[in-house]
C-alpha positions in Angstrom: 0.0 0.0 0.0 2.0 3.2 -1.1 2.2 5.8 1.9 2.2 9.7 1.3 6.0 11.3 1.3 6.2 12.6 4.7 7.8 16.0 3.3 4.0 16.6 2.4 1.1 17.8 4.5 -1.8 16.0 4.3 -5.0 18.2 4.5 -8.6 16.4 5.6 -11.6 18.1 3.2 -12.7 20.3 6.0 -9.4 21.7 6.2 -8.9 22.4 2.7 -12.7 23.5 2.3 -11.9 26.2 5.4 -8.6 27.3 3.1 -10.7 26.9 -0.1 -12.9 29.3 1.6 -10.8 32.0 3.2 -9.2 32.4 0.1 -12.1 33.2 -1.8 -13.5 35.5 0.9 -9.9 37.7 1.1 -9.6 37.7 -2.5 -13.7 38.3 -3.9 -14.5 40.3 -0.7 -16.7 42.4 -3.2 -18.0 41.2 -6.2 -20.6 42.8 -8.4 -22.4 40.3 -10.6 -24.7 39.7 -13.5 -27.2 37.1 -13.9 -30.4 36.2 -14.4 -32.8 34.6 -11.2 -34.1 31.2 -11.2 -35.1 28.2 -8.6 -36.2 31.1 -5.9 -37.1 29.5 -2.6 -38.2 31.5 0.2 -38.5 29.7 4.1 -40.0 30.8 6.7 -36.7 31.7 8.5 -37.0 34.8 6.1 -33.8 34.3 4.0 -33.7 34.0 0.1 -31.9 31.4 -1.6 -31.8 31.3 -5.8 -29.3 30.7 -8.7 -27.9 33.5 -10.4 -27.3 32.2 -14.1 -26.2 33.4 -17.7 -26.0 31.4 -20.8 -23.4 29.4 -20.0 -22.5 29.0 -16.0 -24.4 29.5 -13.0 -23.6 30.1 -9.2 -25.7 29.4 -5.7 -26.6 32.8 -4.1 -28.3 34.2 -1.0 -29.6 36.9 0.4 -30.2 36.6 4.6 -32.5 38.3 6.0 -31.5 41.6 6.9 -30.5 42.5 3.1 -33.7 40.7 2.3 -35.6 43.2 4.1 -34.1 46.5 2.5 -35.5 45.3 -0.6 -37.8 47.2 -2.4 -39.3 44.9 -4.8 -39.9 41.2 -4.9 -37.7 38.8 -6.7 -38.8 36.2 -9.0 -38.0 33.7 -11.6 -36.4 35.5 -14.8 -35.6 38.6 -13.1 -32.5 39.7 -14.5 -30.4 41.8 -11.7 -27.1 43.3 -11.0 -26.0 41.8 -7.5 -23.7 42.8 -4.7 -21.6 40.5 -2.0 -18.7 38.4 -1.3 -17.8 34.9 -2.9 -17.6 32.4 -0.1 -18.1 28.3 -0.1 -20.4 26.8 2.2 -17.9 24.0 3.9 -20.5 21.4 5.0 -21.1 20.4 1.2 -18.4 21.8 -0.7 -20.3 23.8 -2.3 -19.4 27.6 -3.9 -21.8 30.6 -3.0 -21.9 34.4 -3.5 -23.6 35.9 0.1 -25.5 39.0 -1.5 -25.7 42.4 0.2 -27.9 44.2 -2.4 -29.9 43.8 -5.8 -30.8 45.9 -8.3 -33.2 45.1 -11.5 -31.0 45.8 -14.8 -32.9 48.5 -16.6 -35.8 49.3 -14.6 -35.0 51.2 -11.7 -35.9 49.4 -7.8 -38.8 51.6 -6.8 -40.5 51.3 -10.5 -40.2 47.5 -10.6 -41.6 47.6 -7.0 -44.6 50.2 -8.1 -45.2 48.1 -11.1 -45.5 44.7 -9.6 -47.8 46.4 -6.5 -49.6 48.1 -9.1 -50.4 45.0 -10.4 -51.3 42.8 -7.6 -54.0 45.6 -6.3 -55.4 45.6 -9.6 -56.3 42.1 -9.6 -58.0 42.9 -6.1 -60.3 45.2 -8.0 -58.9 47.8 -5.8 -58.5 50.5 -8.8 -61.8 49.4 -10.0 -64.2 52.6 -11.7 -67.3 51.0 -9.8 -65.7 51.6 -6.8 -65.3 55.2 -7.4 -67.8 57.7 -5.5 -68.8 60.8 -6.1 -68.0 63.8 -3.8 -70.7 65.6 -2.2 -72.0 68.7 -3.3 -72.0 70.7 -0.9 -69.7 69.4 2.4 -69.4 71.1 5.4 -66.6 69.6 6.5 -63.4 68.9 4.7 -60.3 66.7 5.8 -56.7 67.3 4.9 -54.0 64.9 5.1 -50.5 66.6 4.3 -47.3 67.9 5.9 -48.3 70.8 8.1 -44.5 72.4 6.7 -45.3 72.0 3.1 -46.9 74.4 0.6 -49.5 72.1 -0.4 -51.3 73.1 3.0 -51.2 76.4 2.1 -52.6 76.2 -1.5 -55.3 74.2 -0.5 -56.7 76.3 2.7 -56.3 79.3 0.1 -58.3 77.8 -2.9 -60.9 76.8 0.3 -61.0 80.2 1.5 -61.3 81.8 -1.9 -64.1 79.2 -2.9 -66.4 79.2 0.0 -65.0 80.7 3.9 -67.7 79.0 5.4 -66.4 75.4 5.3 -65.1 73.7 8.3 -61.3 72.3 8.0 -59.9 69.4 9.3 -55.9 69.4 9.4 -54.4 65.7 9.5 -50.7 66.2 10.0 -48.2 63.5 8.9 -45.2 63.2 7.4 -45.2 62.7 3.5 -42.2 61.4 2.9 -39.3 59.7 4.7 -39.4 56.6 6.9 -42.4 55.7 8.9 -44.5 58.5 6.3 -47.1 55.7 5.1 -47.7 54.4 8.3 -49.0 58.1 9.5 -50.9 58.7 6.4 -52.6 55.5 6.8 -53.3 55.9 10.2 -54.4 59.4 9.5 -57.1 58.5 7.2 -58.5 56.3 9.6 -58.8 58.4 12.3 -60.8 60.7 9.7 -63.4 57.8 9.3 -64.0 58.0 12.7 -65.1 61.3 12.5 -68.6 61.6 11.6 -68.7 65.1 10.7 -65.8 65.1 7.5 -67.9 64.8 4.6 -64.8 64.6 1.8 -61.1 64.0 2.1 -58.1 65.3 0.3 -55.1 63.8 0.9 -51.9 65.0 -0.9 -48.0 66.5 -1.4 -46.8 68.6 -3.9 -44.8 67.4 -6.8 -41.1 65.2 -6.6 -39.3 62.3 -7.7 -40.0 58.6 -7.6 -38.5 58.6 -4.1 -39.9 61.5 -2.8 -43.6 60.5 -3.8 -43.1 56.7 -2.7 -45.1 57.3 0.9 -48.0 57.4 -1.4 -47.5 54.3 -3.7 -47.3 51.9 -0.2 -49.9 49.2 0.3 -50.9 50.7 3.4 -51.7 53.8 1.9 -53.3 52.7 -0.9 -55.5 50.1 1.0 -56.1 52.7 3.7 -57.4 55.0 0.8 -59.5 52.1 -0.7 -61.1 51.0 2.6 -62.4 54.4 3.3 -65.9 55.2 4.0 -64.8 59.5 3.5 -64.9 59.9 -0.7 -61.0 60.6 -1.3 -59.7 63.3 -3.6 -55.6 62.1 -4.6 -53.9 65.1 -5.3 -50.6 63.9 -5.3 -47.8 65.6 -7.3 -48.0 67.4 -10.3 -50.2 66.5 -13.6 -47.6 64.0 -14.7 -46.5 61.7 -11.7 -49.4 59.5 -10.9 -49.1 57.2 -7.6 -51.7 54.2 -6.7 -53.2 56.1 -4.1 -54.4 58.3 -7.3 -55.6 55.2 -8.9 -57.4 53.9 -5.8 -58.8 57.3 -4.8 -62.4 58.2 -5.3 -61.3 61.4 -7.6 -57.3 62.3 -8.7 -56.7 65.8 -8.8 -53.4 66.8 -10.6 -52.5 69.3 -7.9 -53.4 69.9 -4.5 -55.4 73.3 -5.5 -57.1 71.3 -7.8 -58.5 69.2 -4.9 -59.9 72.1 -3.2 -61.6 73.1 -6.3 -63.4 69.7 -6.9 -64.2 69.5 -3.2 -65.4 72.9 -2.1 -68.2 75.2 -4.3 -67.9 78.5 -4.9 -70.0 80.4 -2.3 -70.7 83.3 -4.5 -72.4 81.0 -7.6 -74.4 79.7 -4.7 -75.5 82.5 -3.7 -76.5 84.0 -7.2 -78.3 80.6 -7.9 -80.0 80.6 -4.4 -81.2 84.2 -5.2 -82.2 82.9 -8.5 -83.6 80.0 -7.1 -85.5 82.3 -4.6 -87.1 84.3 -7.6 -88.0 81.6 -9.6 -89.7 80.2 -6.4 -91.7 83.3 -5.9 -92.7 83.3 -9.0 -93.6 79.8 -9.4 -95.3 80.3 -6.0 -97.6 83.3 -7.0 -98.1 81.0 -10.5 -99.5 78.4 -8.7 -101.2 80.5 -6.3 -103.3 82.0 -9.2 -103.9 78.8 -10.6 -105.3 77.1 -7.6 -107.3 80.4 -6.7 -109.0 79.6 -10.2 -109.5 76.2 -8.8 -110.5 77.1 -6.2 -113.3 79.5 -7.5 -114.8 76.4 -9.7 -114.7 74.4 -6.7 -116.9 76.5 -5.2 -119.5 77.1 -7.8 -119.3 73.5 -7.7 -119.7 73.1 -4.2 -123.0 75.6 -4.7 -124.6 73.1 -7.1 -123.9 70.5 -5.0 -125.8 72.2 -1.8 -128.8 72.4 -4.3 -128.5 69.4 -4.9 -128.5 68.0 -1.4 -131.3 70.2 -0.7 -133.2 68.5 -3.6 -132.2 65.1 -2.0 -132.8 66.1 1.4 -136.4 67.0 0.6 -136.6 63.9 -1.7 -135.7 61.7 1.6 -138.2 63.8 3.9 -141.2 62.7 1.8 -140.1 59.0 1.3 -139.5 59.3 5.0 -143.0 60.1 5.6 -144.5 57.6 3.1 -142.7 54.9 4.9 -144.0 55.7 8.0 -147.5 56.3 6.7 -147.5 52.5 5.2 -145.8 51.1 8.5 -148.9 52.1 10.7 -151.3 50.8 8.4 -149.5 47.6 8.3 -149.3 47.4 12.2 -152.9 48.2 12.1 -153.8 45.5 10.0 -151.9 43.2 11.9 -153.3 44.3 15.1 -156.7 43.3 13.7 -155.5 39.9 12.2 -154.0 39.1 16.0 -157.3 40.1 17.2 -158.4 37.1 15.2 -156.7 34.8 15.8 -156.9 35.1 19.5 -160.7 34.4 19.3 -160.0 31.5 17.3 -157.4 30.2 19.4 -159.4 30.6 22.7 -162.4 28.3 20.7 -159.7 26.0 20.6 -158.2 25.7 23.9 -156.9 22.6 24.6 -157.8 22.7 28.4 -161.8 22.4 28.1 -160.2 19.1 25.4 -158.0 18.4 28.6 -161.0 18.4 31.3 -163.3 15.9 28.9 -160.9 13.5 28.6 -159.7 13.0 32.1 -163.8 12.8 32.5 -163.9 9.4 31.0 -160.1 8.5 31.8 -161.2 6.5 34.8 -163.6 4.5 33.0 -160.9 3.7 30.3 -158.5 2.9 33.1 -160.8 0.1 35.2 -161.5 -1.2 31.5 -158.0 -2.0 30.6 -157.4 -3.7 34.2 -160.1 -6.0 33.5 -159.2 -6.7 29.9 -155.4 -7.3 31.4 -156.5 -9.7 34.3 -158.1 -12.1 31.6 -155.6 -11.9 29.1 -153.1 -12.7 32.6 -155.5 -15.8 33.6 -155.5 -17.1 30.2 -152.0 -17.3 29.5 -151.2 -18.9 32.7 -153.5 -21.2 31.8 -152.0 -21.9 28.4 -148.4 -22.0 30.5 -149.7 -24.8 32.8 -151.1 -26.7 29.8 -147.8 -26.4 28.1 -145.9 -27.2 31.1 -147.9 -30.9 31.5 -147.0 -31.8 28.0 -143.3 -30.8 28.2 -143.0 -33.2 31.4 -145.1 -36.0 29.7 -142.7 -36.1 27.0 -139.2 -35.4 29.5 -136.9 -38.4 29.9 -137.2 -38.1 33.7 -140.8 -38.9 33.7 -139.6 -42.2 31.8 -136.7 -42.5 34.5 -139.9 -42.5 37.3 -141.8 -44.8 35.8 -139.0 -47.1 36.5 -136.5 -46.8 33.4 -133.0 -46.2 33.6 -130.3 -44.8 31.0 -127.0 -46.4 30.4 -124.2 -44.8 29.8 -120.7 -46.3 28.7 -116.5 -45.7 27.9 -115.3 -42.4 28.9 -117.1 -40.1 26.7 -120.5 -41.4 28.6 -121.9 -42.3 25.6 -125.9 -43.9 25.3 -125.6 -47.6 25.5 -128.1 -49.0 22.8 -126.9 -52.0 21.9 -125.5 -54.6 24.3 -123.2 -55.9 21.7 -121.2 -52.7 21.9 -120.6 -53.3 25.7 -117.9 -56.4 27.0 -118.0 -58.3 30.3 -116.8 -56.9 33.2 -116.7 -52.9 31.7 -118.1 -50.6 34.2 -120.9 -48.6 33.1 -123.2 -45.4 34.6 -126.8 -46.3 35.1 -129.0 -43.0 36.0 -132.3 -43.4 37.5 -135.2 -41.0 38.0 -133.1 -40.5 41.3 -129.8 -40.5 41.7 -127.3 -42.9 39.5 -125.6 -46.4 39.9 -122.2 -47.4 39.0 -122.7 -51.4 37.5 -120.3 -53.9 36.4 -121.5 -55.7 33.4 -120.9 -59.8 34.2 -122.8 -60.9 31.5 -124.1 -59.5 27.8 -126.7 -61.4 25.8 -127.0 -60.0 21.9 -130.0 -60.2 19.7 -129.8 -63.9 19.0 -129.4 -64.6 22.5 -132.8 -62.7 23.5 -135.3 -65.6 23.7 -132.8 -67.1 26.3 -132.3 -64.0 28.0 -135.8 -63.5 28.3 -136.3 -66.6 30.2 -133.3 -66.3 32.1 -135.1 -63.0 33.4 
């Protein structure tokens, strides 16, 4: 078995992967590298792992957690970037790495690839939807404003308000528009507005700047703050040309902050002159109509004259049938009267009490009849019951029994003896009398043919 030469060192793989691996780190401490994204895999723990590939080679990359979170967009397959960090190999497989500290789309810019791919994900919410759109009241009372308190899109709006109609009501929300921990206060202001019951419209807005500067008002937050609001929301972010999605999610977008206040707030004076010229136009209607309906008025009465004739004519008309009716009542109760009369006499002819008193006259006479007639019909059925009685007991078996028969009766079932043939010697057998009954042993049968001898025997 051939043995190393002991002039060389021999390394174990971790030990050349830890030299393999602080070499690569002191010499590609900083590497900036192109490539294209693909196999993305994000855990739980919060990290990013991916391959970062060209046409011909790739490499293993990662991004931990805390350069995960300064992004601001979201990786995905096919992304092609322009990457940041140090080449390193991960000992435990051998494996060669790049740990990234930033990325950066190639071509489009960070903030527009994150405002397009947000702009696209709340679109297929519906949140930029037209039929979500309200429209802002007519005439508010109350208006909310969410800006920066410092900036001049304050002051252009409270001017445009004050020009338009002084008699609003202003609500100042003050937040920061740009800057870290902006969206969080704008959101948060346009809630609090919600839970004012008095704000009838809301502006919320900045004046114009770059990508950056406006970026407060393209966050999620915002935006879903904005959509979830039950205040109509006027957007007047910016100038004409930078749109944000809280201009696409608002109620109205106004290109400027002054043009806010104009959409939200009349102008007092044109209500005024259309008030006065609503107030003419009233009073004129109003003395219209009151000349009409005193014309109508003036036919309702002449008609309301013909009508009193008319119920005079009826009234009189009713006073007459009135007494007609009564007229033919009383001679109808006189007429019955004198038909009662009638019928009384003949009902008292007919009494039923003088009927009552003859026949309880000759009840007595009917009564000691039909005792008499029952006493003989009594004595002659008895009789006919006695007669019947003497024949029944002339024909009964036990007035043959008492003239000195007896019945025979045999086997179990106490059947009739009739023939003597059907009974052997020495079978006990029942013999009732016209008293009592015998129990007889049979020691001796004669049959038919033995009769003659029988005879004399007895």
């Amino acid at each position: 078995m051939p043995h190393a030469p002991s002039s060389k060192r021999v390394l174990t793989v971790s030990e050349l992967n830890s030299l393999v691996r602080s070499t690569l780190e002191l010499d590609f401490s900083e590497v900036w590298l192109e490539g294209e994204i693909s196999n993305l895999r994000a855990p739980g723990s919060g990290h990013l792992y991916f391959t970062l590939k060209d046409d011909s080679s790739q490499i293993r990359a990662v991004l931990f957690r805390p350069a995960a979170a300064r992004l601001r967009f979201g990786l995905e397959d096919g992304l092609h970037v322009i990457a940041r960090g140090k080449v390193t190999l991960y000992e435990p497989r051998g494996d060669c790495q790049i740990v990234l500290e930033s990325l950066e789309p190639k071509g489009l810019g960070a903030l527009q690839l994150a405002f397009e791919q947000l702009k696209t994900r709340l679109a297929a919410e519906g949140m930029f939807d037209a039929d979500r759109k309200r429209p802002l009241p007519a005439f508010p009372a109350t208006v909310g404003v969410v800006t920066s308190l410092s900036g001049a899109a304050l002051h252009d709006i409270l001017t445009v308000l004050r020009r338009r109609c002084p008699i609003l009501s202003v609500v100042i929300f003050p937040v920061q528009v740009q800057g870290e921990g902006s969206a969080r206060q704008i959101a948060d202001a346009i809630c609090v507005a919600n839970t004012l019951s008095h704000v009838d419209v809301l502006i919320v807005g900045r004046g114009g700047g770059s990508l950056e500067d406006l970026w407060s008002f393209n966050d999620e937050a915002v935006v879903r703050g904005i959509a979830a609001s039950c205040i109509p929301v006027v957007s007047a972010v910016g100038h004409e040309t930078d749109v944000t999605l809280a201009d696409l999610a608002a109620d109205l977008r106004a290109p400027t902050p002054s043009a806010a206040a104009e959409a939200v707030a009349p102008v007092l004076s044109d209500l005024l002159g259309r008030m006065l010229e609503w107030r003419a136009r009233s009073r004129d209607a109003i003395v219209r109509r009151c000349g009409e309906e005193r014309q109508r008025l003036g036919v309702s009465v002449s008609r309301l004259d013909r009508l009193r004739l008319r119920i005079q004519e009826e009234s009189q008309r009713i006073d007459l049938a009135v007494f007609a009716m009564s007229r033919a009542m009383q001679a109808a109760l006189r007429q019955g009267w004198a038909s009662t009369a009638e019928l009384t006499q003949a009902l008292l002819g007919r009494n039923p009490e003088s009927q009552i008193r003859r026949r309880l006259a000759v009840l007595p006479q009917l009564v000691a009849r039909l005792r008499s007639f029952m006493r003989h019909h009594l004595e002659r059925q008895h009789r006919q019951v006695r007669s019947q009685i003497a024949q029944l007991h002339h024909l009964s078996p036990l007035a043959v029994l008492g003239r000195g028969y007896s019945v025979l009766m045999a086997g179990a079932e106490r059947h009739v003896v009739r023939d003597a043939s059907r009974v052997s010697v020495g079978e006990v057998i029942l013999a009732r009398l016209a008293k009592g009954r015998l129990q007889c042993a049979v020691e001796r049968v004669w049959t038919e043919t033995d009769r003659k001898s029988s005879d004399d025997t007895l």
